[in-house]
Short mmCIF file of the C-alpha atoms (twelve columns), coordinates in Angstrom:
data_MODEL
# 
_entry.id   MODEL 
# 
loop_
_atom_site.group_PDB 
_atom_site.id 
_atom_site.type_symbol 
_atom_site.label_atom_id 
_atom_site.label_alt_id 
_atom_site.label_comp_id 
_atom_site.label_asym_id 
_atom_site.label_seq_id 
_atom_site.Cartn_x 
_atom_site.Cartn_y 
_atom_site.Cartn_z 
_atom_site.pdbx_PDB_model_num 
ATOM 1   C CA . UNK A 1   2.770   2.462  19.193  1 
ATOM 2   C CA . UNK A 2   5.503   0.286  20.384  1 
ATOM 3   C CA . UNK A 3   6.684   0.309  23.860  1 
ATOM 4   C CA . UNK A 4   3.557   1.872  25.279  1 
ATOM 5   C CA . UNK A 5   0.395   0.451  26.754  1 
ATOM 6   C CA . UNK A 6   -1.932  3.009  25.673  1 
ATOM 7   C CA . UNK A 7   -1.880  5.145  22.150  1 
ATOM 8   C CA . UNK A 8   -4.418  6.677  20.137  1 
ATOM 9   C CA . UNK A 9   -5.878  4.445  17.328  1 
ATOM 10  C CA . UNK A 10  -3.139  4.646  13.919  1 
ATOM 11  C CA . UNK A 11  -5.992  3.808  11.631  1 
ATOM 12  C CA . UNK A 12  -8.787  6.284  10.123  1 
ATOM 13  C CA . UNK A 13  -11.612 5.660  11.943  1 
ATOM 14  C CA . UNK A 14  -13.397 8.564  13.629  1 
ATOM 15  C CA . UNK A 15  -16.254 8.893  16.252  1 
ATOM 16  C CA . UNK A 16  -18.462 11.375 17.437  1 
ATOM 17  C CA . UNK A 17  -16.653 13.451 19.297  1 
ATOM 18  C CA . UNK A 18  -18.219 13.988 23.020  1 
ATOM 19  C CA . UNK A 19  -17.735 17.243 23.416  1 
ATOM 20  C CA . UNK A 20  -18.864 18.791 19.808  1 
ATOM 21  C CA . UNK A 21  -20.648 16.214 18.475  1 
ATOM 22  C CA . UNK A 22  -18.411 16.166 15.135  1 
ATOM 23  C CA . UNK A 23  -17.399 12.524 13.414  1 
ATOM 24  C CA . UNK A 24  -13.633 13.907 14.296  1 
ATOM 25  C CA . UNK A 25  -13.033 12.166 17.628  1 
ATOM 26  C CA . UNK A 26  -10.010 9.659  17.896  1 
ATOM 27  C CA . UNK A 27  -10.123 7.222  20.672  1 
ATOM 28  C CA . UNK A 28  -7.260  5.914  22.801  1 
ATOM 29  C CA . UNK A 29  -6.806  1.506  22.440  1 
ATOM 30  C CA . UNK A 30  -4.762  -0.873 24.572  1 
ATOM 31  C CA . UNK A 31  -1.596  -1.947 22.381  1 
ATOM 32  C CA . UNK A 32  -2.021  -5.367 24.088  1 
ATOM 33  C CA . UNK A 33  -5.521  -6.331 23.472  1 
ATOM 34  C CA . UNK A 34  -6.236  -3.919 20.032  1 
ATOM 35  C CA . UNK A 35  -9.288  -2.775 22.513  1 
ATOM 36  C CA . UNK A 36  -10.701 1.069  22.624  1 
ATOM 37  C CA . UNK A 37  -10.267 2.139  26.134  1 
ATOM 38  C CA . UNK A 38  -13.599 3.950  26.440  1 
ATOM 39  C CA . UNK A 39  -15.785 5.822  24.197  1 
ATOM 40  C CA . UNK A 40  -14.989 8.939  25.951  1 
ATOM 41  C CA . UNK A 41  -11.397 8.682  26.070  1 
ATOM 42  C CA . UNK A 42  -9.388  10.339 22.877  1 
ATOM 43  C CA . UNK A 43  -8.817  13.657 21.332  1 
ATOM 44  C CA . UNK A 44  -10.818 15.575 18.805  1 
ATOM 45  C CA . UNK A 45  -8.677  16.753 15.983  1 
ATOM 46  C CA . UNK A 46  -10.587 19.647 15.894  1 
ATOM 47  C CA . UNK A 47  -7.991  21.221 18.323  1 
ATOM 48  C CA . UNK A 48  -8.684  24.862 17.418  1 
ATOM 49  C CA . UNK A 49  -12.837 24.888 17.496  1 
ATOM 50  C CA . UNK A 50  -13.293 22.255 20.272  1 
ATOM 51  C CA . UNK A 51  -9.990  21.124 21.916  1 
ATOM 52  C CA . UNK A 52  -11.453 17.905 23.757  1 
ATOM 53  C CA . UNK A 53  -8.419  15.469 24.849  1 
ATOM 54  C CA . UNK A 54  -9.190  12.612 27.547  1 
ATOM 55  C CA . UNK A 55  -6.090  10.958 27.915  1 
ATOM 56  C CA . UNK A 56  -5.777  7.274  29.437  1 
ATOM 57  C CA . UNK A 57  -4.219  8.623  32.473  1 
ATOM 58  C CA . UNK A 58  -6.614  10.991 33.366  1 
ATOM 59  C CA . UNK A 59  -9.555  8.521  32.564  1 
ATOM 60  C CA . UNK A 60  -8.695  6.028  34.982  1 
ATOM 61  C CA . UNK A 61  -7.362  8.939  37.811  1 
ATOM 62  C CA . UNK A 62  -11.221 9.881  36.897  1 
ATOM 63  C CA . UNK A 63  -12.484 6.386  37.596  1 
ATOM 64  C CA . UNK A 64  -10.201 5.578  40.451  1 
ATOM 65  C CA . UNK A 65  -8.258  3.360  38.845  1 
ATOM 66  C CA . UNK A 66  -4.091  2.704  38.587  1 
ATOM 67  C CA . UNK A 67  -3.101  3.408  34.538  1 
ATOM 68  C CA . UNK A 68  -0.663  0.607  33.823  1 
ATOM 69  C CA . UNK A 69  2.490   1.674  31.875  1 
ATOM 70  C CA . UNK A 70  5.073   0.111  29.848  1 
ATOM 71  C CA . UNK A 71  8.205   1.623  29.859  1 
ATOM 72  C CA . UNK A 72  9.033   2.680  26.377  1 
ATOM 73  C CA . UNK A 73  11.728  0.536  24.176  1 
ATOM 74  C CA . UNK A 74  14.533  2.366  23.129  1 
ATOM 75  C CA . UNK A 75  14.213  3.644  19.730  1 
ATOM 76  C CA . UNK A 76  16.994  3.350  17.215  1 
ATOM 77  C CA . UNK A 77  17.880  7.078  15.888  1 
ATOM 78  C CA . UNK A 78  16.409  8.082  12.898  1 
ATOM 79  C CA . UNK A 79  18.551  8.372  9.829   1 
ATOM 80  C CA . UNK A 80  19.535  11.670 8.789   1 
ATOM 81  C CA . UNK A 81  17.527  12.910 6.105   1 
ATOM 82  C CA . UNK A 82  19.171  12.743 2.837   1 
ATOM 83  C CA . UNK A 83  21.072  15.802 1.845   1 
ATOM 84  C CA . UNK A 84  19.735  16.752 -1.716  1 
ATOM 85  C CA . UNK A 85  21.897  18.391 -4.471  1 
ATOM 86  C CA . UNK A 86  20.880  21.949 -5.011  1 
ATOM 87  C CA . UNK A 87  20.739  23.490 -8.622  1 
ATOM 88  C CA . UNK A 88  21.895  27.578 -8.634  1 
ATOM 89  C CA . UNK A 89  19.488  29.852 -8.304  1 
ATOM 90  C CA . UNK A 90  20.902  31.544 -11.101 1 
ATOM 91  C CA . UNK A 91  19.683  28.807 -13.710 1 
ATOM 92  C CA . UNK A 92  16.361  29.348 -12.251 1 
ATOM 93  C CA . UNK A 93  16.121  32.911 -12.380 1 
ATOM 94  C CA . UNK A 94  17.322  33.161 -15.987 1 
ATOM 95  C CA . UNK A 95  14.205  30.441 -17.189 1 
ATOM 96  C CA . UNK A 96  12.085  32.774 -15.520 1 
ATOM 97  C CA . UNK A 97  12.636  35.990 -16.607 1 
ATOM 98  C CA . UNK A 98  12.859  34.495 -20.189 1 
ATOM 99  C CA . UNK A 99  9.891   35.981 -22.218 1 
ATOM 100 C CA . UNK A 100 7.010   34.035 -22.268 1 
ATOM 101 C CA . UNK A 101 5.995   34.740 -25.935 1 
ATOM 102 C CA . UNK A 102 6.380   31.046 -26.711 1 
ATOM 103 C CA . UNK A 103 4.068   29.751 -23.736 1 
ATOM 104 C CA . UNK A 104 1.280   28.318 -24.420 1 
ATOM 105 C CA . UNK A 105 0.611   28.032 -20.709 1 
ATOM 106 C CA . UNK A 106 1.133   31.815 -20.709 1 
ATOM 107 C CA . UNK A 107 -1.427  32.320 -23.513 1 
ATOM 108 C CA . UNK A 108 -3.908  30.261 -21.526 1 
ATOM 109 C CA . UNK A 109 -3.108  32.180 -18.373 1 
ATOM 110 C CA . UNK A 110 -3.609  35.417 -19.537 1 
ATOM 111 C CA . UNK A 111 -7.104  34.010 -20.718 1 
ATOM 112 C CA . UNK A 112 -8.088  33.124 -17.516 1 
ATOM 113 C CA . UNK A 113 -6.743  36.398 -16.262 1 
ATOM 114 C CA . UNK A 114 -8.660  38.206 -18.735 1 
ATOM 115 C CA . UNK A 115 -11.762 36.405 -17.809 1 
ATOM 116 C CA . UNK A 116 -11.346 37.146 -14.140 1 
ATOM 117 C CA . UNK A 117 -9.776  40.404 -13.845 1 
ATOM 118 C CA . UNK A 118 -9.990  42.218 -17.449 1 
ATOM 119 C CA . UNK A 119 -8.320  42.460 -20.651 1 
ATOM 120 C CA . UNK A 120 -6.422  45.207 -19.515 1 
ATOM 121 C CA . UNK A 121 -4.088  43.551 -16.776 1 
ATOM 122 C CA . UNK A 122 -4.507  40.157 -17.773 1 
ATOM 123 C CA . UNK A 123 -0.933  39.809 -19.183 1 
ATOM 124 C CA . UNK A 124 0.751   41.592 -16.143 1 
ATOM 125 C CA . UNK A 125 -1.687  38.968 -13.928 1 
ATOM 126 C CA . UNK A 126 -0.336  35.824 -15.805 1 
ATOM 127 C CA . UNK A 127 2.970   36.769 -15.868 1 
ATOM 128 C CA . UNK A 128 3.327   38.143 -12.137 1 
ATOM 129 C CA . UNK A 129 1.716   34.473 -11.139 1 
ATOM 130 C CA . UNK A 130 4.346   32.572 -12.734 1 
ATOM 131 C CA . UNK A 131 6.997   34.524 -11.520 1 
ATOM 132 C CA . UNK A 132 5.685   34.371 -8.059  1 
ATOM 133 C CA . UNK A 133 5.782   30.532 -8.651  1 
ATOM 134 C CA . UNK A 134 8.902   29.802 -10.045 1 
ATOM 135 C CA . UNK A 135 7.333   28.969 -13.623 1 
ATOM 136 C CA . UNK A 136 10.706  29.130 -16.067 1 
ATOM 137 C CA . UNK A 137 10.084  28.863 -19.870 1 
ATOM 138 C CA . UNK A 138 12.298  26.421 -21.941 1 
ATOM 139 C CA . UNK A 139 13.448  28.081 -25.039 1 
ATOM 140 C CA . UNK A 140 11.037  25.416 -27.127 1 
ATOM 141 C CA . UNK A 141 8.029   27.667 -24.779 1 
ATOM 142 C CA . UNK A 142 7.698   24.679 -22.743 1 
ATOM 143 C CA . UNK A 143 6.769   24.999 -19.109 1 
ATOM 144 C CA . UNK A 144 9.363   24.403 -15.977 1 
ATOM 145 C CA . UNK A 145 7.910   24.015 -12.727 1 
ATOM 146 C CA . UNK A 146 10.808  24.536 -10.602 1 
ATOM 147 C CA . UNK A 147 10.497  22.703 -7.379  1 
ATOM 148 C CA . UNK A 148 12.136  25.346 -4.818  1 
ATOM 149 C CA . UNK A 149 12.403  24.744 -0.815  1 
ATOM 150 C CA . UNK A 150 11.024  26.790 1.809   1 
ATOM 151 C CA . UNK A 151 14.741  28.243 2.026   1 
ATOM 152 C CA . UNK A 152 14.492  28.701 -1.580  1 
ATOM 153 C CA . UNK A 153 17.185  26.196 -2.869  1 
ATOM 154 C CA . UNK A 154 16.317  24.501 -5.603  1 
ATOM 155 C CA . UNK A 155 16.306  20.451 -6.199  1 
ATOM 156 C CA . UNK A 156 15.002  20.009 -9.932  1 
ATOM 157 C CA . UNK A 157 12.494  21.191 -12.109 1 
ATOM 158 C CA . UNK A 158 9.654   19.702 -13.922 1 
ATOM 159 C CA . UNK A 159 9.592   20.253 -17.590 1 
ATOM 160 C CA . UNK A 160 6.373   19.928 -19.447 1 
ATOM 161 C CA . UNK A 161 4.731   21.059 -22.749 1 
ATOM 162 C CA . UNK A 162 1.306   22.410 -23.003 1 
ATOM 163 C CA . UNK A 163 -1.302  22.881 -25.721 1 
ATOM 164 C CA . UNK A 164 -3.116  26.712 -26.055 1 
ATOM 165 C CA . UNK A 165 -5.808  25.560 -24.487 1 
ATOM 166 C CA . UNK A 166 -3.890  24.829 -21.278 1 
ATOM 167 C CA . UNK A 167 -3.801  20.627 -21.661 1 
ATOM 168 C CA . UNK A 168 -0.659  18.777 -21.686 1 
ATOM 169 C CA . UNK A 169 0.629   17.387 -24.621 1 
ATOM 170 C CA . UNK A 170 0.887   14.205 -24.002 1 
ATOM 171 C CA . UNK A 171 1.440   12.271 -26.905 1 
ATOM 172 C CA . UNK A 172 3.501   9.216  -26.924 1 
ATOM 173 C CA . UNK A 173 6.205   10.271 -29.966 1 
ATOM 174 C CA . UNK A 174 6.015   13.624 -28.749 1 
ATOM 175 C CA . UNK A 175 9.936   14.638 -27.337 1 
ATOM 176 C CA . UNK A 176 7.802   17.343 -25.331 1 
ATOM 177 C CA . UNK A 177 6.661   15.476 -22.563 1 
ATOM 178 C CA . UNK A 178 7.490   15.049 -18.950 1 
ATOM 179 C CA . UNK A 179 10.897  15.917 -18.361 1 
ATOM 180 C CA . UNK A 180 13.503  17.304 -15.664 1 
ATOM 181 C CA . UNK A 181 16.015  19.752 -15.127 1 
ATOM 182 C CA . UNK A 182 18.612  17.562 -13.621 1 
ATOM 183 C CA . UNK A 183 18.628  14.765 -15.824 1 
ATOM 184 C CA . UNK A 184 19.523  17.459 -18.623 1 
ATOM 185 C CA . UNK A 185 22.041  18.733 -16.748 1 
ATOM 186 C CA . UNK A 186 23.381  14.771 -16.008 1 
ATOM 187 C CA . UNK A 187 23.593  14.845 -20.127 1 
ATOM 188 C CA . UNK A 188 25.186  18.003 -20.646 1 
ATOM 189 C CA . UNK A 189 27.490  18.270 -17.597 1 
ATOM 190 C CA . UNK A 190 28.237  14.628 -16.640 1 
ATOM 191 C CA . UNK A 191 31.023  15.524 -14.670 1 
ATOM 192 C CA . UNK A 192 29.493  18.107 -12.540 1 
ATOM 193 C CA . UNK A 193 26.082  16.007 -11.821 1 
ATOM 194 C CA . UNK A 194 27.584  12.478 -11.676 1 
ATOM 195 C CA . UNK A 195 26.709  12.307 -8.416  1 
ATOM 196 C CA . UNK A 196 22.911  14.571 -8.437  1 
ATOM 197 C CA . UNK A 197 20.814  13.394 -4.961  1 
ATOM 198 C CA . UNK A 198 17.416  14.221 -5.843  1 
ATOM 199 C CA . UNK A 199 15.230  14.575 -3.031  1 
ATOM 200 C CA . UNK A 200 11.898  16.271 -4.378  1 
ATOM 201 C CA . UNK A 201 9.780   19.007 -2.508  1 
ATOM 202 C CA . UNK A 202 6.595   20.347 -3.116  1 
ATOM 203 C CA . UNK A 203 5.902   22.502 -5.838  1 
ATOM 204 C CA . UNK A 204 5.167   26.166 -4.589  1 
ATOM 205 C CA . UNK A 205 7.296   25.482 -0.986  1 
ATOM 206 C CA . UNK A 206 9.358   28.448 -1.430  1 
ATOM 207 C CA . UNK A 207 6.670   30.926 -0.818  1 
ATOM 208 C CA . UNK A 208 6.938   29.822 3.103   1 
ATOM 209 C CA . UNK A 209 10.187  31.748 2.658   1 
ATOM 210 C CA . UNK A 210 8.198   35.219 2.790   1 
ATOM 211 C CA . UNK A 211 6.909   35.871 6.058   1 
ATOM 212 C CA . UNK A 212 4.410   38.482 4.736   1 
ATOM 213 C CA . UNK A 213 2.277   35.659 4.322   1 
ATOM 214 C CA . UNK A 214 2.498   33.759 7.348   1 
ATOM 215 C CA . UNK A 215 -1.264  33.977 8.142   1 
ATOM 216 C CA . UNK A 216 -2.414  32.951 4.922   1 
ATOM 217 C CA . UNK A 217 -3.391  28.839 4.584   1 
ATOM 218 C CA . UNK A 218 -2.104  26.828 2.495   1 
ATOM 219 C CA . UNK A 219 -3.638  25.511 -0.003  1 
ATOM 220 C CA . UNK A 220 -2.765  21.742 -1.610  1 
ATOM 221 C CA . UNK A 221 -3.496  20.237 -5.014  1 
ATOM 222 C CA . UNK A 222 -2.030  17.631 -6.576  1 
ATOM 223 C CA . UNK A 223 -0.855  19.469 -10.087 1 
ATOM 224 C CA . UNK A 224 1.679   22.409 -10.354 1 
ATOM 225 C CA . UNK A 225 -0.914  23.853 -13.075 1 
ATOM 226 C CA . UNK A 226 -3.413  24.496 -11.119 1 
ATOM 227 C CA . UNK A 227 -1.429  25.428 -8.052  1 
ATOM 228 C CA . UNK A 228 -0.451  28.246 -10.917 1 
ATOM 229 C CA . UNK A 229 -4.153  28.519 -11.770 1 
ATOM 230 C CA . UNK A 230 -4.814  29.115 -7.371  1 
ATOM 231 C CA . UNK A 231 -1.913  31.734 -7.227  1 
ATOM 232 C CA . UNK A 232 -3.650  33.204 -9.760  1 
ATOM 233 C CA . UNK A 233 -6.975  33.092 -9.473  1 
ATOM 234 C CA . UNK A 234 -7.315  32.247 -5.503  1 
ATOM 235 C CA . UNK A 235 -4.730  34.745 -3.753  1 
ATOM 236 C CA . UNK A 236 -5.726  34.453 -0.352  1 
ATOM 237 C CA . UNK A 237 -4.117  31.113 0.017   1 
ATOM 238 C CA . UNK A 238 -0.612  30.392 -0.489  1 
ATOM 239 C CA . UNK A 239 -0.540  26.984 -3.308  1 
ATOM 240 C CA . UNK A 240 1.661   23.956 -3.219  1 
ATOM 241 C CA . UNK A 241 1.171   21.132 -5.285  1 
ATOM 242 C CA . UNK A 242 2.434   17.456 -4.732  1 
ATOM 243 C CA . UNK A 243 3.153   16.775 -8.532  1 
ATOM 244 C CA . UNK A 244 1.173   13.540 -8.839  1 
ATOM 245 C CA . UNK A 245 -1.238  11.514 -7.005  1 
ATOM 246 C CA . UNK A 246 1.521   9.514  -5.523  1 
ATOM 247 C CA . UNK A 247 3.882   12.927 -4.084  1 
ATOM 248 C CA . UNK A 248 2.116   12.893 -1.018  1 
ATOM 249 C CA . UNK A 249 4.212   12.050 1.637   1 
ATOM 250 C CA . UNK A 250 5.046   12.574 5.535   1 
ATOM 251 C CA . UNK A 251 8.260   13.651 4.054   1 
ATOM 252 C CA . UNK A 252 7.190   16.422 1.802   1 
ATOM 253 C CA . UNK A 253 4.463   17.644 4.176   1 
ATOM 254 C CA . UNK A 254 7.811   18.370 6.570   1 
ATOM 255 C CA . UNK A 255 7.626   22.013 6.105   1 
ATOM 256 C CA . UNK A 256 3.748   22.337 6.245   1 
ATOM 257 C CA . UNK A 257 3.472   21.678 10.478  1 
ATOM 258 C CA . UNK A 258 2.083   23.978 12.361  1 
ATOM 259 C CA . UNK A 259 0.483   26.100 9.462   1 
ATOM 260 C CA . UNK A 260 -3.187  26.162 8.494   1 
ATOM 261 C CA . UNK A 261 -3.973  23.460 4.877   1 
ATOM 262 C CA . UNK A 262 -6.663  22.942 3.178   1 
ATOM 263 C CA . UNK A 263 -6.231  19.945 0.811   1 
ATOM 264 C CA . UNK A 264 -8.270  19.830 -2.114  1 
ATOM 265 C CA . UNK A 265 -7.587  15.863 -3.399  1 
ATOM 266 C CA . UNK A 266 -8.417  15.740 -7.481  1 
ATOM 267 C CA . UNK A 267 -11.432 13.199 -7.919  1 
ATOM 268 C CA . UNK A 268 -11.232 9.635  -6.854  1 
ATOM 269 C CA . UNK A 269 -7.928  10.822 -4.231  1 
ATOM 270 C CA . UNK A 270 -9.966  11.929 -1.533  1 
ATOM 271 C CA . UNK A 271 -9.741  8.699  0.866   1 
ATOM 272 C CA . UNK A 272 -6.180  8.177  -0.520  1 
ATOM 273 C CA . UNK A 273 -5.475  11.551 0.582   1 
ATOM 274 C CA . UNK A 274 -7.087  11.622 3.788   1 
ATOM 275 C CA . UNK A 275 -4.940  8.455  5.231   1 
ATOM 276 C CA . UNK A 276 -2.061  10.080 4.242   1 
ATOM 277 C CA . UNK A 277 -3.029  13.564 5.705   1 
ATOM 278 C CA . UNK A 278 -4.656  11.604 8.791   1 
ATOM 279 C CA . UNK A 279 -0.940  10.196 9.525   1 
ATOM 280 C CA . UNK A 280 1.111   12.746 8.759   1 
ATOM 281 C CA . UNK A 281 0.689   14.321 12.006  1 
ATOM 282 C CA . UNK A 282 -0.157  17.627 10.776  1 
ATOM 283 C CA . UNK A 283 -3.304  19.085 13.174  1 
ATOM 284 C CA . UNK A 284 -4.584  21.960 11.789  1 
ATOM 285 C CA . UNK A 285 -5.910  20.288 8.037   1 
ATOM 286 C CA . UNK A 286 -9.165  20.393 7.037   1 
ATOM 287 C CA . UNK A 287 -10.311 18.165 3.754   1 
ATOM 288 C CA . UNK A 288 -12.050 20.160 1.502   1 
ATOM 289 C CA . UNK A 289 -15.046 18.482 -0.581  1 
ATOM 290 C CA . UNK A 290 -16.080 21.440 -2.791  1 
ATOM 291 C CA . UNK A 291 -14.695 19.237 -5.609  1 
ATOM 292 C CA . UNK A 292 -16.670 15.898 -4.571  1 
ATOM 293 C CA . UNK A 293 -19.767 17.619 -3.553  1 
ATOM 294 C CA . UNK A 294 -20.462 19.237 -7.148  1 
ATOM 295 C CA . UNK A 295 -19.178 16.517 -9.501  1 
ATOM 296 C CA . UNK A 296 -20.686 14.555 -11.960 1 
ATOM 297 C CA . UNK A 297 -20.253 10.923 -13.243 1 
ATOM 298 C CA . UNK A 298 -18.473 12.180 -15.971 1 
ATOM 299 C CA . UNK A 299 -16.606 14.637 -14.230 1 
ATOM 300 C CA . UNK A 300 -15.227 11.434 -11.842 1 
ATOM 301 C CA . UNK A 301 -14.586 9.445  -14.815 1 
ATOM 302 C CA . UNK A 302 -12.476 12.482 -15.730 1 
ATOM 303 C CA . UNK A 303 -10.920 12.693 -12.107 1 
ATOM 304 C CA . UNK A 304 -10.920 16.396 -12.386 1 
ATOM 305 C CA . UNK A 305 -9.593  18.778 -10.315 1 
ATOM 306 C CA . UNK A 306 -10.311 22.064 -8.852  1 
ATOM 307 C CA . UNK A 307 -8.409  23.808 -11.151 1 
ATOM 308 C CA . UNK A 308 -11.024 22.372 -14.407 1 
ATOM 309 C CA . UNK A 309 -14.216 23.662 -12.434 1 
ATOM 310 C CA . UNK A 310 -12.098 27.154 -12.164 1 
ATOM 311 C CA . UNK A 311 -11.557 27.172 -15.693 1 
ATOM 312 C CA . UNK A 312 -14.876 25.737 -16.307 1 
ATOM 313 C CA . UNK A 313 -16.709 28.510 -14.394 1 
ATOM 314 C CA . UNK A 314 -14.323 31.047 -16.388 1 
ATOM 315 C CA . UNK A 315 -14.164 29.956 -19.895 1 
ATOM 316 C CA . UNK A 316 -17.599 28.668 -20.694 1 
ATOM 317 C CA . UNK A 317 -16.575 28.115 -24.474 1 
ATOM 318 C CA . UNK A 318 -14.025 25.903 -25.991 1 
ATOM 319 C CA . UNK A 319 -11.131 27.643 -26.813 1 
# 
């Protein structure tokens, strides 16, 4: 870190921690020399279950020894952060309480529902999951993944069609693929969005806005679907979704500090994933592997995500 002698190491690598033994242990290095001070001086980022933190200064008061300080250069302000342009709420409210009869991501939610919870509240199951998550219909049935802060203003949504059995259609002549709300509304109102400053969120954030669920973690994937799929089929964790396998950002993660995440990176992200996470400077994440621990060469060829081995565990048959 510039300006100070001592900082804890930027990059990735972990040790074994001293005190619990874990690979989670992040030593302190001279910004001079690009030397580790000790191998007992750092911090385990395990802060809730161990808590160990050796800093340089009370290393060397241990060892009888002056700590030798730089005093820190003055740091230029950081920019304000860009002010987005909100879309009203009563655009989104309208695409979601439009019936769903059209959906074929409905249809293949109320599968899964039916699967999991019965025949018999599977439509009231699908449908109370995308309204918890923001999930407009177009009036073509195509999906809108509104992208709502944790104040609940909204910056765009995500448009995007999907086959019954819950794929994307993807196909290159197809008008139905990846779309958004506020370049449509740039066409149709090009005087009242001239000037549209996007500056995306994650998908999901607005459920922070509840504080019923304060004490639930948070649970991250990389696609809106199967952040649907979690709220669905996962309750106990409150789903965001990045939108892509490059959305993850110090930026977006903003909002997530001080609660409890558990990221769950599709297949072939994890590393990616983890360097972001590890510099984010959120402290209480843990990396979950479930998805890398039980997957097959094809299934990484695939890069599949949680959300498949849900709805492979569910639906053992092909649609």
């Amino acid at each position: 870190m510039r300006g100070f002698k001592y900082s804890l190491d930027p990059s990735s690598k972990k040790f074994i921690c001293p005190s619990c033994g874990k690979r989670r242990f992040v030593r302190y290095i001279d910004n001079e020399t690009g030397e580790y001070i000790s191998d007992d001086c750092g911090r385990c980022d395990r802060e809730q279950s161990c808590g160990y933190h050796l800093t340089p200064s009370d290393y060397f008061h241990d060892h009888g020894m002056a700590v030798e300080r730089h005093r820190p250069t003055p740091r230029r302000p950081l920019p304000p952060l860009i002010e987005p342009t909100y879309i009203d709420g009563n655009i989104v409210a309208a695409t979601v309480r439009r019936p769903v009869t059209a959906s074929n991501l409905y249809r293949y939610l109320v599968r899964l529902a039916a699967a999991r919870y019965g025949t018999a509240v599977a439509e009231m199951k699908a449908r109370g999951a995308m309204i918890e998550m923001n999930v407009g219909t177009t009036l073509s049935g195509d999906a809108i993944f509104w992208q709502c802060d944790q104040h609940q203003r909204c910056r765009t949504g995500k448009i995007m069609a999907y086959q019954p059995n819950g794929h994307r259609v993807k196909n290159e002549g197809s008008p139905h693929r990846v779309d958004w709300v506020h370049s449509r509304l740039q066409h149709r109102w090009p005087d009242r969005f001239t000037d549209f400053t996007l500056v995306q969120c994650l998908f999901g954030l607005h459920q922070l806005a509840d504080n019923r669920d304060n004490d639930l973690p948070i649970g991250l994937v990389e696609s809106e679907k199967t952040a649907l799929m979690g709220r669905l089929l996962s309750p106990s964790h409150i789903w965001v979704a990045t939108g892509g396998s490059n959305g993850l950002n110090a930026h977006k993660l903003r909002p997530l500090r001080g609660r409890v995440i558990h990221v769950y990176p599709d297949l072939g992200e994890f590393d990616k994933w983890a360097g972001i996470i590890e510099q984010s400077g959120l402290s209480r994440v843990t990396m979950m592997r479930l998805v890398e621990d039980i997957a097959t060469d094809n299934d990484r060829k695939q890069g599949l995500d949680i959300g498949d081995y849900w709805e492979r565990e569910l639906l053992s048959s092909p649609p």
